[in-house]
C-alpha positions in Angstrom: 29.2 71.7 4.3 29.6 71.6 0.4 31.7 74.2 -1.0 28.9 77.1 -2.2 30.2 77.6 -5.8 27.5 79.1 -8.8 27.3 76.3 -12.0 27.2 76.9 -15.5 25.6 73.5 -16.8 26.9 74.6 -20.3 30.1 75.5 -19.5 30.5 72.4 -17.5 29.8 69.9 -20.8 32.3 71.2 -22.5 35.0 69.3 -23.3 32.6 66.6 -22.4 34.8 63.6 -23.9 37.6 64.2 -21.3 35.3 64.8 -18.2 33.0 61.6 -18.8 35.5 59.0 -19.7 36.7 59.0 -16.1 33.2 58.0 -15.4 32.9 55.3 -17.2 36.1 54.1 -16.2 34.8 54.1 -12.6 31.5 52.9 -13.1 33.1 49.6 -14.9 34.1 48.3 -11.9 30.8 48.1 -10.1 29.6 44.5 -10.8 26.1 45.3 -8.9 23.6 43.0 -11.1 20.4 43.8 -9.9 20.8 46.9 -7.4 17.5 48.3 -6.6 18.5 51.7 -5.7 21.6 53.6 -6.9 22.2 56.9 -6.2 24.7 59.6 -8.3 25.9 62.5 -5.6 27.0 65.5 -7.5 25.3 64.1 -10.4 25.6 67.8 -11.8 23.6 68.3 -15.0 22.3 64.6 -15.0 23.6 63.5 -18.7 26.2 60.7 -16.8 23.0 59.4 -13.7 20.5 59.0 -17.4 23.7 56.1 -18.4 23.2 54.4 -14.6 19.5 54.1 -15.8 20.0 52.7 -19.1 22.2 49.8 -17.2 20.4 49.3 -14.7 16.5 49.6 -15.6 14.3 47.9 -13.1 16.7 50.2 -10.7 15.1 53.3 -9.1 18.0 55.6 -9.8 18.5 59.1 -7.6 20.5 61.7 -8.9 21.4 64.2 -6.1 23.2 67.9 -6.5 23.0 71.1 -4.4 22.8 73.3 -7.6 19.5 74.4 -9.0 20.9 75.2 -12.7 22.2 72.0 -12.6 19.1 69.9 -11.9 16.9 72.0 -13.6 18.9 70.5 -16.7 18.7 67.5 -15.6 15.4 67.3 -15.4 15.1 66.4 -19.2 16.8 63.4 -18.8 14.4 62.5 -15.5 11.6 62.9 -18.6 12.9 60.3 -20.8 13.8 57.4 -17.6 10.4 56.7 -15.8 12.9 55.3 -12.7 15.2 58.0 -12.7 14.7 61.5 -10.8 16.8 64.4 -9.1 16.5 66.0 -5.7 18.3 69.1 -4.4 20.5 67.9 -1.6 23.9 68.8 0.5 26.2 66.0 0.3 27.6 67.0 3.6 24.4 65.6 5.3 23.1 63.1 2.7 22.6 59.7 4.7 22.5 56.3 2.6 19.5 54.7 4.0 19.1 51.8 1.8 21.5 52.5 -1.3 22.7 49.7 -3.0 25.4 51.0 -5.2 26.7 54.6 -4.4 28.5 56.4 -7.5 30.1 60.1 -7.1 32.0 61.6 -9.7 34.3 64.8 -9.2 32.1 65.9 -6.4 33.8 64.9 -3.4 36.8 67.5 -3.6 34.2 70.3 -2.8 32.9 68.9 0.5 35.6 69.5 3.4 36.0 66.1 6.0 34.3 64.2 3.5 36.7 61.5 4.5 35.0 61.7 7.9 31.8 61.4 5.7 32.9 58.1 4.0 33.9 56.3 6.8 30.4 56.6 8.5 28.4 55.4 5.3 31.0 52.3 5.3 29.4 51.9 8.7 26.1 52.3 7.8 25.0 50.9 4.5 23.8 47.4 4.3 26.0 44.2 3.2 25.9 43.9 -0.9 26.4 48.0 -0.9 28.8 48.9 -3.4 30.9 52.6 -3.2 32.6 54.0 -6.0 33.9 57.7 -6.6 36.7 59.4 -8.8 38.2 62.5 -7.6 40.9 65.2 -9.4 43.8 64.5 -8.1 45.5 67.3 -10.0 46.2 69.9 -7.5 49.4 70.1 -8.0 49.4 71.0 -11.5 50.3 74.2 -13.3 46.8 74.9 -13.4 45.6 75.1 -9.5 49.2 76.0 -8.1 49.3 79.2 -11.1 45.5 79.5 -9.6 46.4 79.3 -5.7 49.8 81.8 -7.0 48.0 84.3 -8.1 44.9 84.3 -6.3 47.6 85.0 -3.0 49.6 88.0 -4.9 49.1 91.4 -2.7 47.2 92.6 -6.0 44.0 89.9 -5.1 44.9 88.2 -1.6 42.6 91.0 -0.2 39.5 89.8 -2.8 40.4 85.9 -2.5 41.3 85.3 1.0 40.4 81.6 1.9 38.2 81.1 -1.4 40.2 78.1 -2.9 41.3 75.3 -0.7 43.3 73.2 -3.1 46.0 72.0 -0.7 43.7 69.6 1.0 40.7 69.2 -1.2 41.2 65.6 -1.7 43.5 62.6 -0.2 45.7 59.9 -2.1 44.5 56.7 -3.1 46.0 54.6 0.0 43.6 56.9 2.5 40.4 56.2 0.7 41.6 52.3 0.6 42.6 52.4 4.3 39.1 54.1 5.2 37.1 51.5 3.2 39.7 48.4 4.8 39.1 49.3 8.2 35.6 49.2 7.8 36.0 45.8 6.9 35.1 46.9 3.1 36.5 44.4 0.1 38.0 47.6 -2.1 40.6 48.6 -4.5 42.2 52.0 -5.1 43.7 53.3 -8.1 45.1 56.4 -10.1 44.8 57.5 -13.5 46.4 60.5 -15.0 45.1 61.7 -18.4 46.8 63.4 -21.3 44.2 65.5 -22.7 44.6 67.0 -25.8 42.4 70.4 -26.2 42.0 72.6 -29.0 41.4 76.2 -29.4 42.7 79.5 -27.8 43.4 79.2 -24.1 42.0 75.5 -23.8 43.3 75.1 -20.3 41.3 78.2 -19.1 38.4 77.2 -20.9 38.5 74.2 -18.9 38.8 75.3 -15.6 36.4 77.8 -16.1 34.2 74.8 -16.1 34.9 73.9 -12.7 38.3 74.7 -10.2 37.8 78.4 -11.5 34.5 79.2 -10.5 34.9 79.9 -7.0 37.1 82.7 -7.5 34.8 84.2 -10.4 32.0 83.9 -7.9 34.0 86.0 -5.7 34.9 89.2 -7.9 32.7 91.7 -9.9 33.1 91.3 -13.9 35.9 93.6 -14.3 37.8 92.1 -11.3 36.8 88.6 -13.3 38.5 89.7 -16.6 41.3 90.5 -15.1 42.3 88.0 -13.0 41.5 85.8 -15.9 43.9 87.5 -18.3 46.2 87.1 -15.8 45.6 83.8 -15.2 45.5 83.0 -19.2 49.0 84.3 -19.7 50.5 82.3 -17.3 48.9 79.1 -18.2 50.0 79.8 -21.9 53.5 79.6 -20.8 52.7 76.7 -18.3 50.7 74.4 -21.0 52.5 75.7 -24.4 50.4 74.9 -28.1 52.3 72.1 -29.6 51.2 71.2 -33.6 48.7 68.7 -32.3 47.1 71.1 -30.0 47.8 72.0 -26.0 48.3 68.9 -24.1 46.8 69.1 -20.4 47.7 66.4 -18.5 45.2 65.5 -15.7 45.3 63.0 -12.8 42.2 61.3 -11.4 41.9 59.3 -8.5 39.6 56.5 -8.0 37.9 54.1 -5.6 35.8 51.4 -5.6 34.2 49.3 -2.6 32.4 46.6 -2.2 30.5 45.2 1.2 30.7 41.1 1.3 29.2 39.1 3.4 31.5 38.6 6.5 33.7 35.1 6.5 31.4 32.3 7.9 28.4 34.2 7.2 25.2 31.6 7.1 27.6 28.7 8.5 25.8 26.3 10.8 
């Protein structure tokens, strides 16, 4: 089952440079001409699905996400694409029926086994199919391990027990090519690690506010919130220092992109 976690659409867009151009980076490397469905799981607040329905327009294009606030933004860009709409869903028991081109960005480090999951689309979805997802593969940053650190100290182990599951959120780049390889998958695998330059006061917490953070302030009251977050802030100051051009934040992404052929000697007589 996806990882419960409460979304701020807002807070999410912001810095929305540095989280889209990982995107569009993936999304390049479909070279689908004329899909007739495509679907976006985790499409979140819907701004990056409305770009899958400006390239591909005679496409009925699905954006799916298991947070309300998040599709109930969305929903102005399903007002402006006549193809495009949104459904509620659990990628955890999403099946592909008859998806042509399957895009997921930074959703798949919140569903647990979704390895498992991948393997049995690869099975399932029809020859022509394309897959492509990015995940963080930043984990082992400052920014989670200072996270996981402090979220395990005596003074909020007691409050945070088993909320954040960083360690094995997501795999490397040769397991997602192995998975789609031994499904007999043409696919390529690849990792890109970002140096993000952010502005303002705390950048780095503003940023995972937006995303790895919010399971934790889920789990405590507001004053609990604060002060984990000052905390949290001091540490990452010291972690991610202001230089003069602003706080550099180095981020890694991994990628994967798949593509079902037809099998060798397929239509031979």
């Amino acid at each position: 089952m996806t990882q419960s976690v409460e979304w701020d659409p807002v807070k999410y867009v912001q810095f929305g440079d540095y989280r889209d151009r990982p995107f569009f980076d993936l999304t390049q490397r479909i070279h689908a001409e004329s899909p007739r469905l495509v679907v976006d799981l985790g499409c979140g607040p819907g701004n990056l699905t409305a770009t899958l329905a400006e390239r591909w327009p005679e496409a009925e294009i699905v954006g799916v996400d298991s947070s309300e606030s998040m599709l109930s933004t969305a929903a102005d860009h399903a007002a402006r694409h006549p193809k495009l709409r949104f459904e509620l869903g659990d990628i955890s028991s999403w099946e592909p029926g008859d998806v042509d081109v399957l895009v997921s960005n930074a959703a798949f480090q919140w569903v647990p086994g979704h390895e498992a999951l991948l393997a049995k689309w690869f099975d399932r979805m029809q020859t022509g199919s394309w897959v492509a997802f990015q995940v963080p593969g930043n984990f082992g940053a400052p920014s989670h391990v200072l996270m996981r650190e402090l979220a395990e100290s005596p003074e909020w182990s007691g409050k945070l027990a088993g909320v954040l599951r960083h360690r094995d959120a997501v795999s490397e780049p040769a397991d997602y090519l192995r998975i789609a390889l031994d499904a007999g998958w043409q696919a390529d695998a690849w990792e890109t690690s970002y140096q993000q330059l952010l502005a303002g006061p705390d950048p780095v917490l503003e940023w995972v506010r937006g995303t790895g953070l919010r399971p934790v302030l889920g789990a405590l009251g507001p004053e609990d919130a604060e002060r984990f977050e000052a905390e949290y802030a001091a540490r990452l100051r010291t972690a991610y220092p202001v230089t003069p051009h602003g706080t550099v934040f180095p981020f890694r992404r991994i990628f994967s992109v798949a593509h079902k052929g037809v099998p060798a000697g397929a239509g031979e007589r």
